[in-house]
C-alpha positions in Angstrom: -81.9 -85.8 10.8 -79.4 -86.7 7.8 -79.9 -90.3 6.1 -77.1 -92.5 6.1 -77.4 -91.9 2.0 -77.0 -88.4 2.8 -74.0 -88.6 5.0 -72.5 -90.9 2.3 -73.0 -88.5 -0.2 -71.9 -85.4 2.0 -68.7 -87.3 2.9 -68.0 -87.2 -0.9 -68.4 -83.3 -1.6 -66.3 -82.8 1.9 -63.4 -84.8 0.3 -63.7 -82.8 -2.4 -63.9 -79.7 -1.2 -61.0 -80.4 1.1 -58.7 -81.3 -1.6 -59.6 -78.3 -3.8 -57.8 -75.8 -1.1 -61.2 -73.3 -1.8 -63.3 -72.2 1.0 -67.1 -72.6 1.2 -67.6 -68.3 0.8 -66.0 -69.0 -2.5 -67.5 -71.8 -3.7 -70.4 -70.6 -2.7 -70.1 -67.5 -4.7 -68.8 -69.1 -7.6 -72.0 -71.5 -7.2 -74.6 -68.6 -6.6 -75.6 -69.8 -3.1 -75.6 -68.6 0.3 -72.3 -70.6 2.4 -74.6 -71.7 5.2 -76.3 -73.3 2.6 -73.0 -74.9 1.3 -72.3 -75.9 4.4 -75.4 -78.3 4.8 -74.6 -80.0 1.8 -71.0 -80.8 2.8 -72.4 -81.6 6.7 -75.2 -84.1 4.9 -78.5 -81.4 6.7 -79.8 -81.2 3.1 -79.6 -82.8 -0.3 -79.8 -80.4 -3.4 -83.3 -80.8 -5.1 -81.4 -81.1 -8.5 -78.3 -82.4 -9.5 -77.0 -79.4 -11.5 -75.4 -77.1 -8.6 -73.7 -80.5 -7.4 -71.8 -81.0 -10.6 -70.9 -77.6 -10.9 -69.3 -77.9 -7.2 -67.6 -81.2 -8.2 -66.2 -79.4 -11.3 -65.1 -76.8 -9.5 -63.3 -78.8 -6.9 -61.3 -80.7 -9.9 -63.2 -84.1 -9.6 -62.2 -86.6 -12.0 -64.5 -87.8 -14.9 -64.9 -91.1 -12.7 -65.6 -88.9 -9.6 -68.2 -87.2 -11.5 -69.9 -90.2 -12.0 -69.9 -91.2 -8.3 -71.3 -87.8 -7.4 -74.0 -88.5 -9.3 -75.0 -91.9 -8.5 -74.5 -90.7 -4.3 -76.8 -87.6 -5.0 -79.3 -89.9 -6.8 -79.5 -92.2 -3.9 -79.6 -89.7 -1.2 -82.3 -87.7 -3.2 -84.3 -91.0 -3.3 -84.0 -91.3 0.5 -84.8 -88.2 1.6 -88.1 -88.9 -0.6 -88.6 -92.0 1.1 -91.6 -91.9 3.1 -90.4 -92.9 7.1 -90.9 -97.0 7.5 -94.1 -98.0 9.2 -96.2 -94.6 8.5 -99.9 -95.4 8.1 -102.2 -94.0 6.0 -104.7 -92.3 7.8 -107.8 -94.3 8.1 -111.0 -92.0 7.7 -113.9 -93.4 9.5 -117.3 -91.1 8.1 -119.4 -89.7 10.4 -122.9 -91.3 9.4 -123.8 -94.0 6.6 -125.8 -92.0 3.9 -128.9 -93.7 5.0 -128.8 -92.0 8.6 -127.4 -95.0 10.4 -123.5 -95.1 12.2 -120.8 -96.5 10.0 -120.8 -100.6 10.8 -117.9 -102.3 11.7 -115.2 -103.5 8.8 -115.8 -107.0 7.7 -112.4 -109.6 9.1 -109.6 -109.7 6.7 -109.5 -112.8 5.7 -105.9 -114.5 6.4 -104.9 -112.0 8.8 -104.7 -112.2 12.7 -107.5 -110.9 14.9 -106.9 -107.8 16.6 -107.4 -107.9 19.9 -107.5 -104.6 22.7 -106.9 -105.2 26.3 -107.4 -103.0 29.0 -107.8 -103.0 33.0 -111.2 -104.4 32.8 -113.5 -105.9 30.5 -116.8 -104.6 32.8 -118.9 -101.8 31.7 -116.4 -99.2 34.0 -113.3 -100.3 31.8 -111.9 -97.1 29.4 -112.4 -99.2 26.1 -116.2 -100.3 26.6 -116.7 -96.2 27.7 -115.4 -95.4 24.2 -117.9 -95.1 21.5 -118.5 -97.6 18.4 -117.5 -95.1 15.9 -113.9 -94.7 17.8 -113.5 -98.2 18.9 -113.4 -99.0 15.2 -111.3 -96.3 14.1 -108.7 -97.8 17.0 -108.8 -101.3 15.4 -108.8 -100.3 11.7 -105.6 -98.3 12.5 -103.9 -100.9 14.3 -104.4 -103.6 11.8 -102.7 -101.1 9.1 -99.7 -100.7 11.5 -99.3 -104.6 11.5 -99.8 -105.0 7.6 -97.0 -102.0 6.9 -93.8 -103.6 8.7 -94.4 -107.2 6.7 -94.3 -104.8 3.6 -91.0 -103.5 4.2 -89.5 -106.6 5.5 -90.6 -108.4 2.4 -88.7 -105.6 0.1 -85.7 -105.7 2.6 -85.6 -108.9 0.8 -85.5 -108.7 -2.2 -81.5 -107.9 -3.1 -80.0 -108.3 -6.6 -76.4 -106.9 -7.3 -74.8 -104.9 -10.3 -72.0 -106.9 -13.0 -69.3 -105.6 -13.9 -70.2 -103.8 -16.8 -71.9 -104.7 -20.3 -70.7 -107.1 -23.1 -68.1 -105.4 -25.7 -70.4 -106.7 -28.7 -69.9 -104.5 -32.0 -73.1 -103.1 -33.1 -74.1 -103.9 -36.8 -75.1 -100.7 -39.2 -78.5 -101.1 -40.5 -77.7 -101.6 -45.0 -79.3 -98.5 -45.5 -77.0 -96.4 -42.6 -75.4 -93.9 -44.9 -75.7 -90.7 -44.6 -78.6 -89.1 -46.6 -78.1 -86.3 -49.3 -78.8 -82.4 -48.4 -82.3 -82.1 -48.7 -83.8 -79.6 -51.1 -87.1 -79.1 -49.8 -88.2 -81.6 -46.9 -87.9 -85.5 -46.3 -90.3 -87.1 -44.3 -88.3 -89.7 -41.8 -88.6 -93.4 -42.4 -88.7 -95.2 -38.6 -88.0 -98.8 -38.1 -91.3 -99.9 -36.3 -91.1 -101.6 -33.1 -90.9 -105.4 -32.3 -94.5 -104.5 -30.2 -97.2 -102.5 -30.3 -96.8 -99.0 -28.1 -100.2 -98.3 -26.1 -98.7 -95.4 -24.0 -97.9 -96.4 -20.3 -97.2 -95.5 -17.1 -94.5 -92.5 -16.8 -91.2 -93.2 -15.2 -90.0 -90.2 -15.1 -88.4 -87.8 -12.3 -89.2 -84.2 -12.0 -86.1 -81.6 -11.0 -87.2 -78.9 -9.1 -86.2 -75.9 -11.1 -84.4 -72.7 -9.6 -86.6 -70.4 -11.5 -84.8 -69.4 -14.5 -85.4 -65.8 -15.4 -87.3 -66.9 -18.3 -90.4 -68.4 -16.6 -89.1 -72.0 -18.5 -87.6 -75.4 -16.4 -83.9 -75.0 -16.7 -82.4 -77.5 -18.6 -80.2 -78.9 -16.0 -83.2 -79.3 -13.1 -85.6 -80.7 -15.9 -85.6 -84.1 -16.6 -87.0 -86.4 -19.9 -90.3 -88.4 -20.0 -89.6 -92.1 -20.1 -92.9 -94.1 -20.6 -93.3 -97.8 -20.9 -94.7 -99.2 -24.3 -94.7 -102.6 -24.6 -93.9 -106.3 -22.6 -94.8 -107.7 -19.6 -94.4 -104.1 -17.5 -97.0 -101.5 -17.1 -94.9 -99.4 -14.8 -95.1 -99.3 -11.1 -92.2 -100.3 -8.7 -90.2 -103.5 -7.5 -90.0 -106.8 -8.9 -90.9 -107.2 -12.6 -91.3 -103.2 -13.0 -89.2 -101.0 -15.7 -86.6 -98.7 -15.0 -86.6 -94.8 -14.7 -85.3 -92.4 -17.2 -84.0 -88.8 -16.2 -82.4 -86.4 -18.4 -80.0 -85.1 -15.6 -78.2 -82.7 -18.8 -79.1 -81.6 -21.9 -75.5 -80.9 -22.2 -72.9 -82.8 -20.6 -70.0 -80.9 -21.8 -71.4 -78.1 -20.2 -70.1 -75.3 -19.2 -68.6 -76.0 -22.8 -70.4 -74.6 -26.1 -73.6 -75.4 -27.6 -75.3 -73.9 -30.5 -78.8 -72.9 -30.9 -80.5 -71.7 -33.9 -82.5 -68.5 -33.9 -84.8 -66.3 -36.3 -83.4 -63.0 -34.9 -80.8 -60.9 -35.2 -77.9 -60.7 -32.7 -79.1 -57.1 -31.9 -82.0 -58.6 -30.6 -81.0 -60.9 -28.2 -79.6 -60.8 -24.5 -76.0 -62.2 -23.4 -76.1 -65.5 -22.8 -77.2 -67.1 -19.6 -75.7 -69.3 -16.9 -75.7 -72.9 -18.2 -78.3 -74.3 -16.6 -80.7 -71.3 -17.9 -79.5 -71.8 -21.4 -82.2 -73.9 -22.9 -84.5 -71.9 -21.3 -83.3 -68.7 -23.3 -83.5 -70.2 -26.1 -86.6 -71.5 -25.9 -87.4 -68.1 -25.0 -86.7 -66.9 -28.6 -88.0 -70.0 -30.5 -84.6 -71.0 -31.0 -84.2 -74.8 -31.8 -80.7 -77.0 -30.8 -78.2 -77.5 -33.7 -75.4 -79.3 -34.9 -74.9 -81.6 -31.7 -77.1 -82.8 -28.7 -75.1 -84.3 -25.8 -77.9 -85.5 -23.9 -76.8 -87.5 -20.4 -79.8 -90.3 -19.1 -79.4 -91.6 -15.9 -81.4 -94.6 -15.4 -82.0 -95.9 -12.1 -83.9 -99.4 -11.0 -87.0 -98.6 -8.7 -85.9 -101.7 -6.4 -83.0 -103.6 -5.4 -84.3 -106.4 -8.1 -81.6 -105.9 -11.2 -82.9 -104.4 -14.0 -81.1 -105.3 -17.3 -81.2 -102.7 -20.2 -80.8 -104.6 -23.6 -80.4 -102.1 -25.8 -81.3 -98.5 -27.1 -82.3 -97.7 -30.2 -83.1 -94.0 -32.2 -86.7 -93.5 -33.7 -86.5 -90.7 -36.5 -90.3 -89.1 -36.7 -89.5 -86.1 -39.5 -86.3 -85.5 -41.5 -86.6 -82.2 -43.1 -84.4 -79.0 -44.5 -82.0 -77.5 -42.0 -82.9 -74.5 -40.5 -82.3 -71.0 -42.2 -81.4 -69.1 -38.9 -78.1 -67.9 -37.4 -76.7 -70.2 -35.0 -75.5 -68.4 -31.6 -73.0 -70.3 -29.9 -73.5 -70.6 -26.1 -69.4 -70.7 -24.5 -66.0 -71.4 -25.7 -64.0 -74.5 -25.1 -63.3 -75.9 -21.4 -60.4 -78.0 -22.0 -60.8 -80.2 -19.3 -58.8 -83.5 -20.8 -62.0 -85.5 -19.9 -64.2 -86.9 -22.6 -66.3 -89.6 -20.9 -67.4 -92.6 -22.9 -70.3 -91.9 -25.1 -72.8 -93.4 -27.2 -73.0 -91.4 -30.4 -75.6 -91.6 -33.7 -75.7 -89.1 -36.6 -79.5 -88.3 -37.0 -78.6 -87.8 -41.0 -78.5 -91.6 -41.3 -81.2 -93.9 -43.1 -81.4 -95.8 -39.8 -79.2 -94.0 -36.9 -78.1 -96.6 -34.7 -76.0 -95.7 -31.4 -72.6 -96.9 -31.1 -70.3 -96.9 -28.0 -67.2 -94.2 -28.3 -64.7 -94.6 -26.2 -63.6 -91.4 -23.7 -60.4 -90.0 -22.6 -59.0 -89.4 -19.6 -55.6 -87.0 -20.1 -53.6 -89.2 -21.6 -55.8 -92.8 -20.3 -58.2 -94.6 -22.8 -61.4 -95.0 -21.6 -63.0 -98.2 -22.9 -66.3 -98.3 -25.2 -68.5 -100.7 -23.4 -71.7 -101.1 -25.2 -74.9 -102.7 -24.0 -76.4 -104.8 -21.9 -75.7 -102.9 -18.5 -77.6 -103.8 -15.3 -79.2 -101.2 -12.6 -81.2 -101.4 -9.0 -82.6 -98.7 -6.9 -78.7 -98.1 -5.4 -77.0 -98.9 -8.3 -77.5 -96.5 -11.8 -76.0 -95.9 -14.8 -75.1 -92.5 -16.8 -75.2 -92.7 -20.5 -73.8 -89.8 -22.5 -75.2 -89.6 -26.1 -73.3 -87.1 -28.6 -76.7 -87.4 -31.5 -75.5 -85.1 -34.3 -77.4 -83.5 -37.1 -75.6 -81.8 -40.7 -78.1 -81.5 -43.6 -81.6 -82.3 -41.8 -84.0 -80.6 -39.3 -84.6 -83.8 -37.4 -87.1 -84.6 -34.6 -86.8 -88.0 -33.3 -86.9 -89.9 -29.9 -85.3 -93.1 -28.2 -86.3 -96.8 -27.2 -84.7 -98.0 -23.9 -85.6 -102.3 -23.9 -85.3 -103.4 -20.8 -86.2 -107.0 -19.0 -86.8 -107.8 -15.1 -88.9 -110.7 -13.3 -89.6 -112.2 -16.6 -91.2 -109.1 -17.6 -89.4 -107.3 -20.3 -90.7 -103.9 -22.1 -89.2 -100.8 -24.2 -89.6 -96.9 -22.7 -89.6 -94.4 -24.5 -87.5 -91.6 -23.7 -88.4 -87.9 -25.3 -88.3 -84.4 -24.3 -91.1 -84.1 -21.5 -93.8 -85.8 -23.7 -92.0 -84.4 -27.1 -89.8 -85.4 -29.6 -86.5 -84.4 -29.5 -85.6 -81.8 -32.6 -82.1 -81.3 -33.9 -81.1 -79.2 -37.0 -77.9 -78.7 -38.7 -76.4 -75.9 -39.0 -74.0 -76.0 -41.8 -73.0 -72.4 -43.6 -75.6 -70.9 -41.0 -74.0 -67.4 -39.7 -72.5 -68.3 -36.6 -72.1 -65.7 -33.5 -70.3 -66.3 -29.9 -71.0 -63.5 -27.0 -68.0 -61.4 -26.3 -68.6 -61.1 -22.6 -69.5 -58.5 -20.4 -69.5 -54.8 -22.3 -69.8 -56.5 -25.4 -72.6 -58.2 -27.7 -72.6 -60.6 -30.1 -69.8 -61.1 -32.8 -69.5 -63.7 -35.6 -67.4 -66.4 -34.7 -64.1 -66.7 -35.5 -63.5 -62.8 -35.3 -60.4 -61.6 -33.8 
């Protein structure tokens, strides 16, 4: 039976699909999925396991950059429900069958503030039903019945709890740290010089979500199931969920432009490597070869509070670990241009920086500005946020990572976001051969050919 999440959501890709004139057997082709299976998305019977076939459908369909982002945030929440273990399941209660020492299992000790349980039957004489059952199940009964009464109070007091998103984060200009040029080329290596953190950073409790990958064809999470590690380091929270408790960080893209280009760098000739993938296989392939991300990494985090308790997000900062010389491969370039006329607003930071610091860039939308708003922004369990960083990389091979500080219930903490428990690495690419895929009957060719 669908959720009302998943009905909201569904009513979305409907609309959609409706307005784009297509039918499901071709959207469903174009999508690389059966059209029954279309059809249960649209009808709310099922929710996509990852989020990456849904943007494709959206794009498809023509949605707008702000549609996009309401896709996303419907598909989050009605993933999150149909996670959602049923209100008022029990635990099973598991009564042993003997006490080591050869004696039955005694009776559990009174919880102490909690009402007596009491079992009534026809008759309290030694014929009734309940004084024919033995100890062992009498207690099994009455263990299970006070766990049904403790669960509803549990999800009554959540209920509760209700906090609401603002409308949107302060406009304050960021500052660039004094030593935020850019560095020189490097002739041989540089090691990176992080800022340290305000607190120390014992590793924590992850707060991250898992995609369920498709199964790329090579035997790697594709990049647009796979999601980031965001772990809590420091402050009052120690992960966990509701009041007090930090927020979760997904990397729902590695590249949000997609299906636009990307490079990667490789150590191999272009004789030696397959055609391209579909997108979401992409990091996977060139993974495949060793090959390492270059010149631009348009990450997308959506972070998403794990009750209805407002989370606010302070601030996110870049941590540099190594800075060294740009990789001597040949850069393969993944697609050509999509020319959408939609740039959402991102955050952007050029890795070659002293201190890389993230500023707010505004987006376009056709002709319409859209607004820079920089941090703080608030998020709840229904209400998330997408942030699109654009983190770019010239005359360095640069692995780094990012510092999400965030404050709830007078607990307040930093996570750290990497690449599942990795740092993120980013070379440049500059004067690298450079080779784009002519399609179908054709191999590789270096850019810019006619």
């Amino acid at each position: 039976m669908a959720t009302p999440e998943a009905e909201h959501f569904a009513a979305l890709l409907k609309e959609l699909k409706d307005r784009s004139g297509r039918s499901y057997g071709v959207l469903a082709g174009r999508l690389h999925v059966s059209t029954s299976t279309l059809h249960r998305y649209c009808n709310g019977d099922a929710v996509p396991n990852e989020f990456a076939p849904v943007e494709r459908f959206a794009r498809l369909c023509g949605a707008s950059g702000d549609e996009l982002v309401e896709v996303h945030r419907r598909w989050i929440v009605a993933d999150a429900a149909r996670r959602r273990p049923p209100a008022g399941a029990a635990e099973p209660v598991v009564v042993p069958d003997a006490v080591p020492g050869g004696g039955e299992a005694s009776e559990p000790p009174p919880v102490s503030g909690e009402p007596e349980l009491s079992v009534t039957s026809g008759g309290a004489g030694p014929g009734s039903r309940w004084s024919r059952l033995s100890r062992r199940t009498r207690v099994l009964i009455a263990a299970a019945g006070v766990a049904a009464l403790l669960v509803p109070g549990t999800v009554v007091a959540v209920d509760l709890v209700g906090a609401g998103k603002d409308g949107g984060g302060s406009a304050a200009d960021r500052v660039e740290d004094a030593g935020g040029d850019l560095a020189a080329a490097p002739e041989g290596s540089a090691p990176g010089t992080p800022r340290p953190s305000a607190s120390p950073s014992p590793s924590g409790s992850s707060a991250s979500a898992s995609g369920a990958p498709s199964g790329p064809p090579y035997g790697k999470p594709s990049a647009g199931a796979g999601s980031g590690s965001g772990q809590s380091q420091s402050g009052g929270g120690s992960g966990g969920t509701g009041l007090g408790a930090p927020p979760t960080v997904t990397i729902s893209s590695y590249n949000w432009e997609e299906p636009c280009g990307q490079h990667y760098l490789v150590n191999q000739g272009p004789d030696k490597l397959d055609p391209p993938p579909a997108p979401q296989d992409r990091r996977a392939w060139a993974e495949s070869y060793g090959g390492v991300e270059a010149g631009n990494a348009l990450l997308q985090l959506t972070v998403q509070g794990t009750s209805r308790e407002a989370v606010v997000l302070k601030g996110m900062n870049v941590r540099v670990l190594s800075r060294n010389a740009p990789l001597p491969w040949s850069a393969y370039k993944m697609g050509n241009g999509c020319g959408s006329g939609i740039t959402p607003q991102t955050f952007a930071a050029h890795l070659d920086a002293g201190h890389p610091t993230l500023r707010p860039v505004p987006g376009t939308q056709g002709d319409v500005e859209v607004p820079a708003v920089d941090f703080p922004y608030k998020v709840t369990s229904e209400d998330v946020e997408v942030f699109n960083l654009d983190m770019e990389a010239v005359n360095y091979d640069v692995t780094w990572f990012l510092e999400l500080e965030w404050s709830s219930g007078g607990n307040e903490g930093t996570l750290r976001i990497d690449d599942h428990g990795k740092p993120f690495r980013l070379s440049g690419m500059k004067g690298r051969p450079e080779y784009v895929h002519g399609g179908p009957g054709y191999g590789w060719e270096p850019a810019g050919q006619p």
